[in-house]
N, C-alpha and C positions, 0 to 999 in steps of 0.2 A: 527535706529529703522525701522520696516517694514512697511507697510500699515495695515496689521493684528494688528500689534503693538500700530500705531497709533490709530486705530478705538476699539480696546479692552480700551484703555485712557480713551476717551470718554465715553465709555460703564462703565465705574469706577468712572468717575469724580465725582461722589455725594457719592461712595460710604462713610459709617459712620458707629458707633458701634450700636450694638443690641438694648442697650435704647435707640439712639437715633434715630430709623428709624421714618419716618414719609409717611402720604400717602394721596394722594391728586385724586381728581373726576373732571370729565370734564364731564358735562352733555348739551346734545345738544336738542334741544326745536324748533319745528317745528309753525311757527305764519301763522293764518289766519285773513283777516279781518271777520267784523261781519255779512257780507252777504254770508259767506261760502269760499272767494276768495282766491286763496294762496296770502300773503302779498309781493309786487315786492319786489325783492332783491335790485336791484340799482337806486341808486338816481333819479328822475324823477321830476314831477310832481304833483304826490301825495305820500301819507307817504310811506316808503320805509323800509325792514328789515336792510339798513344803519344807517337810522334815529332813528330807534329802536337802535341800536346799541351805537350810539353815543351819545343816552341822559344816557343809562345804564352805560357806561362809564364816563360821566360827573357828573353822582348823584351818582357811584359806592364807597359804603361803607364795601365792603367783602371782602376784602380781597384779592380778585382773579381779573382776569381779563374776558374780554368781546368778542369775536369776531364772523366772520361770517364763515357757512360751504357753498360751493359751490352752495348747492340752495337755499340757504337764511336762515340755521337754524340757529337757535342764538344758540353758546356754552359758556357756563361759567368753565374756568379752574378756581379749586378753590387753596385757599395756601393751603399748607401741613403741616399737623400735628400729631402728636403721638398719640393723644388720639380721638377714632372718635367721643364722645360728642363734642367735642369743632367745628369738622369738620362738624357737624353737627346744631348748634348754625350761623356757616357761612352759609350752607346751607338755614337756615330759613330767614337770611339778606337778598338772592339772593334771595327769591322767593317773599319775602314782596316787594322788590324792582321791579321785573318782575311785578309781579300783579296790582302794583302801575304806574307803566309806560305802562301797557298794558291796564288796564280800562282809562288813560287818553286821549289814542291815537285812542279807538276802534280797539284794537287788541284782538283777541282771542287766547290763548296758546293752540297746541292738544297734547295731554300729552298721543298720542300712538307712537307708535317706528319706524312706515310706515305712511306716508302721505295715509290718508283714501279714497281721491276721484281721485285726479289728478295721471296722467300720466306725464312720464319726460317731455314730449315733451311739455308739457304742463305747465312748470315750467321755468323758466329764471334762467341763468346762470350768477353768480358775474363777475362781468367784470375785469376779473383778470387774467394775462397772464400764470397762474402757472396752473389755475382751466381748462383755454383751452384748456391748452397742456393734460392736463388728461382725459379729458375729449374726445379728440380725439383720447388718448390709450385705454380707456375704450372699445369704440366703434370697434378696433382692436382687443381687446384680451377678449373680454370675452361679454357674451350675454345682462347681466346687472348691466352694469356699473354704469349705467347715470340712473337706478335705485337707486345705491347706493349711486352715489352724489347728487341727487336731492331729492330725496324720503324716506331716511332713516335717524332714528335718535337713538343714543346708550346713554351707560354711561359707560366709561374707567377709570379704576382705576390705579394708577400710584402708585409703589412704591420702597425708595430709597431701593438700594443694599447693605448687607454688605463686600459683598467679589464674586468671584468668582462662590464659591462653594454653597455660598448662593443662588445668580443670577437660576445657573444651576439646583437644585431643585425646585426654586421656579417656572421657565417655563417650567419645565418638568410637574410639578404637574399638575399647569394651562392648559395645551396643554392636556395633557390625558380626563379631568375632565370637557374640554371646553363644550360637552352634554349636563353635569349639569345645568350650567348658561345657556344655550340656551331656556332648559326648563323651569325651574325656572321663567324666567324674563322671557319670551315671551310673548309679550306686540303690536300684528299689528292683531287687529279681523277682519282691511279690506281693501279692494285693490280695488281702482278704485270702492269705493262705494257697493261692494261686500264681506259679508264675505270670510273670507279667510279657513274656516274650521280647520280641523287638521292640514295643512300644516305650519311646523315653517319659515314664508316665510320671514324675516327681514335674517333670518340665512342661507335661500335658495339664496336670495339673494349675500350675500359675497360668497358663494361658487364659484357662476356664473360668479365676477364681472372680477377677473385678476389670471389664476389657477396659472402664475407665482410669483406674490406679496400674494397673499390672501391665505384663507385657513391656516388650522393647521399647524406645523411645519412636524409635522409628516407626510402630502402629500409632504413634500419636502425631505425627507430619513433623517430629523434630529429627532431619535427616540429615544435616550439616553441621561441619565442626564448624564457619563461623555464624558469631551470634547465638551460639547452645546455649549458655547461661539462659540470656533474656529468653528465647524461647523456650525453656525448661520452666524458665520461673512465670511465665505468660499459660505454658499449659497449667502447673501447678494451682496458679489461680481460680482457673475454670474449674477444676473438679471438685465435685461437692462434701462438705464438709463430716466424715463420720460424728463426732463428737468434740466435744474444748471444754477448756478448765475456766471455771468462773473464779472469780476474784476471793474467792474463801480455798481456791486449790482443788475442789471437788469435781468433779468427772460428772459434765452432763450430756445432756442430747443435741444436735446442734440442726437445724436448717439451712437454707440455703447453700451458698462454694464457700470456699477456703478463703477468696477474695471478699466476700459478704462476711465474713467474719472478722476478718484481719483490720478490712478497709470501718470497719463500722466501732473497732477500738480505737484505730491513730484516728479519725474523728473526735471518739472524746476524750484521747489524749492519754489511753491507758494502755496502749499498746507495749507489749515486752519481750526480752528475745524471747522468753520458755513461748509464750503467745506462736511464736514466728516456728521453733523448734517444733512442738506439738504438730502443727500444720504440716514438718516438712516430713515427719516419721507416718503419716499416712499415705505417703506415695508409694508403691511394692513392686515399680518398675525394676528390672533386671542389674541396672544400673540406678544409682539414686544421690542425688547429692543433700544430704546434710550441711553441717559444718566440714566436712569432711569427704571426700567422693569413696562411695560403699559399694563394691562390683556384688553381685547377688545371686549368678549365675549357677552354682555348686552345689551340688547333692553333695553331701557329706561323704565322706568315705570311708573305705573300712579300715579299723585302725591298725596305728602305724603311718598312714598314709596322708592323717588331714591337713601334714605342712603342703602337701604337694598344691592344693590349688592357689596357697599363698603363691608360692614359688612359681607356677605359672603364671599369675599376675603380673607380679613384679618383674621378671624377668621381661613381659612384655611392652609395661606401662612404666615402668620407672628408669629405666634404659633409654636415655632420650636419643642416640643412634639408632637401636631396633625399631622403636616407636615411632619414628621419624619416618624409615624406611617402608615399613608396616603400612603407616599410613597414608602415605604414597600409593601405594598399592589400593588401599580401600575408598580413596576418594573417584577412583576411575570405576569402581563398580555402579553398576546401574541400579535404578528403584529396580526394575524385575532381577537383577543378582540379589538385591536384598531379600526380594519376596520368597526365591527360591532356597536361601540362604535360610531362614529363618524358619522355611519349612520342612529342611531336614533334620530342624531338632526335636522333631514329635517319633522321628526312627530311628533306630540304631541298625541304620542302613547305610555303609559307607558309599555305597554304588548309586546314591543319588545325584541328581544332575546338581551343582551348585554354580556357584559363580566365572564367570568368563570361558565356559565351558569345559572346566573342570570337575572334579568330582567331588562330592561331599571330604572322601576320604584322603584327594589331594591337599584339598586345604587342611584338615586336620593336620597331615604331615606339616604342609608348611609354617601353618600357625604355630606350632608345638617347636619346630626348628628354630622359629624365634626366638620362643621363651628361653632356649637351652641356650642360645645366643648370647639373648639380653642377660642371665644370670652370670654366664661366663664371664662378660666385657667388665658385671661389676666386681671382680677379682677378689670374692670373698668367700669364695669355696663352698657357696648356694649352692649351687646348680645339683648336688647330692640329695638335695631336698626333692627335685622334680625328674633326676632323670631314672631313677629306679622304675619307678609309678608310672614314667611315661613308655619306658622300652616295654614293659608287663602289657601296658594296653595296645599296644600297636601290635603287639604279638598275640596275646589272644582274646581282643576286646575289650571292651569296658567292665568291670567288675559285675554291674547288674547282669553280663550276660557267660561271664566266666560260672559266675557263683550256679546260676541254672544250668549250666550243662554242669557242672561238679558234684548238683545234687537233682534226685529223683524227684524231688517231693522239700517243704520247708521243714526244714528239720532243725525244733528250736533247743 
């Protein structure tokens, strides 16, 4: 078996049948104390996003799990389920419990997508050998990294594969469409205490942070649904390795690609899937395949509202009539519809030119009609999950730009 070989394994190993797919949300939640402070990430002295961490974990009745992102966000991976009522039933478990454990401790949750006041610099890094190492690639390869780890917070949708061919229209669709969700959920009205205006700056952000990890797939020349895999898993290779776990489980520094690593264990025969895993969790393309395909598009929203970017996924990727139809439509766009395409998500400018001479703001409509589509067709009374959130924003913008004209000034 190849290295290709082996890592396509992995990228299959959930795979399962049509009923049984299931799909699951990691939503990450930025905590301040009640004087405005960002809440320290590690253990000290006073309360800490660890200690938040580890009583959620000790009282956690959701089903999912708990843990910390680099500058202290608290994420919650939820389980996975077929039906998104049920996924959403867990959801309410997770927030009774956050709310429950954040008024006990005097914590404040900020339920935008970008840390509103603070600067990275200005924010403490989890004392974690994996987080340092990145955190000094960051600073190497791209302008704002340490934006991205400290400062930003998403909602990622995961879901299983049925096959190959499944996999490869579902990231291709995701990857063309990624605009839509940009707009849609754009959810950061300010920066360092400043509105942020029209600029969709959570999504300027990623652009900035690693042009070789990040960004669409489509900045990496993989612009076809056939042969994605192999060519997902051919770029993958190429790019260079942040850090790997040595044979005692320890977190070190690593040289050369991802391929120099991988390929230099199955040589001496000690290659393993965590080995393959590790390697596939350093990709922070918009779309990403794991074991599992992770859409990564979504600024988190304000709550109440984070079933919705589930709900638009599924509605458009798991719906294999919408999806079908969909993509029909996206194979006829051109490289310059994607370029233009992929440029309108740095604005929260509907009146930009997009594809086939349309409007930024057509396709949003269209996109979005899908989703309402695909949840409808799957006859399980989804579609309450996405169409509330969706009429709100078609009416009067994206949240990031609602919230700035509703206030003068950030007012925490």
């Amino acid at each position: 078996m190849t290295l290709q070989d082996k890592i396509q394994s992995i990228i299959l190993s959930k795979k399962t049948d049509s009923g049984k797919r299931k799909f699951g949300i990691e939503e990450e939640i930025i905590l301040h104390t009640l004087d405005n402070k960002r809440l320290p990430v590690n253990r000290g002295e006073i309360f800490s996003c660890y200690d938040f961490v580890e009583i959620l974990n000790n009282e956690n009745n959701t089903g999912g799990t708990y843990s910390l992102e680099p500058g202290g966000q608290v994420e919650w991976s939820s389980p996975p389920y077929k039906n998104l009522n049920n996924l959403n039933q867990a959801m309410k478990k997770h927030h009774d419990l956050l709310e429950k454990v954040a008024l006990n401790n005097n914590v404040k949750v900020i339920d935008y997508a970008l840390e509103p006041i603070y600067r990275p610099l200005d924010i403490e890094l989890i004392n974690e050998k994996k987080y340092q190492l990145m955190d000094k690639n960051m600073v190497e390869n791209g302008e704002m990294g340490r934006w991205m780890m400290r400062n930003t917070a998403s909602i990622q949708v995961n879901f299983d594969p049925l096959g190959i061919e499944d996999i490869e229209r579902m990231v291709f669709v995701s990857d063309c469409i990624h605009p839509v969700a940009a707009y849609l959920f754009a959810n950061c009205p300010y920066k360092e205490n400043l509105k942020t205006g029209l600029v969709n700056i959570r999504n300027l952000i990623w652009e900035n942070t690693d042009k070789v990890r990040c960004r669409n797939l489509f900045d990496h020349g993989i612009e076809k649904s056939k042969g994605l895999v192999n060519n997902y898993i051919e770029y993958i290779l190429n790019v260079p390795n942040i850090f790997q776990i040595d044979r005692k489980g320890n977190v070190v520094d690593s040289n050369g690609t991802i391929k120099d690593r991988l390929k230099k264990l199955m040589d001496m025969n000690k290659l393993t899937n965590h080995d393959i895993s590790v390697a596939l969790h350093q990709i922070f393309t918009n779309v990403r395949l794991k074991d599992l395909v992770e859409v990564r598009g979504s600024d988190r929203t304000p709550r109440g509202f984070e079933m919705s970017p589930v709900a638009f996924w599924v509605g458009l990727l798991a719906d294999i009539k919408v999806r079908d139809s969909l993509y029909k439509i996206l194979i006829q766009w051109t490289k310059k519809d994607r370029l233009l395409f992929n440029k309108c998500a740095f604005e929260l400018n509907l009146k930009q030119e997009g594809p086939q001479g349309k409007s930024y703001g057509e396709w949003v409509k269209i996109i979005g009609n899908f989703a309402l589509d695909g949840l409808k067709n799957r006859n399980l009374n989804e579609e309450k999950l996405f169409e509330k959130f969706y009429f709100l924003v078609l009416r009067n913008g994206p949240f990031s730009l609602q919230t700035q004209e509703n206030e003068s000034t950030y007012n925490p």
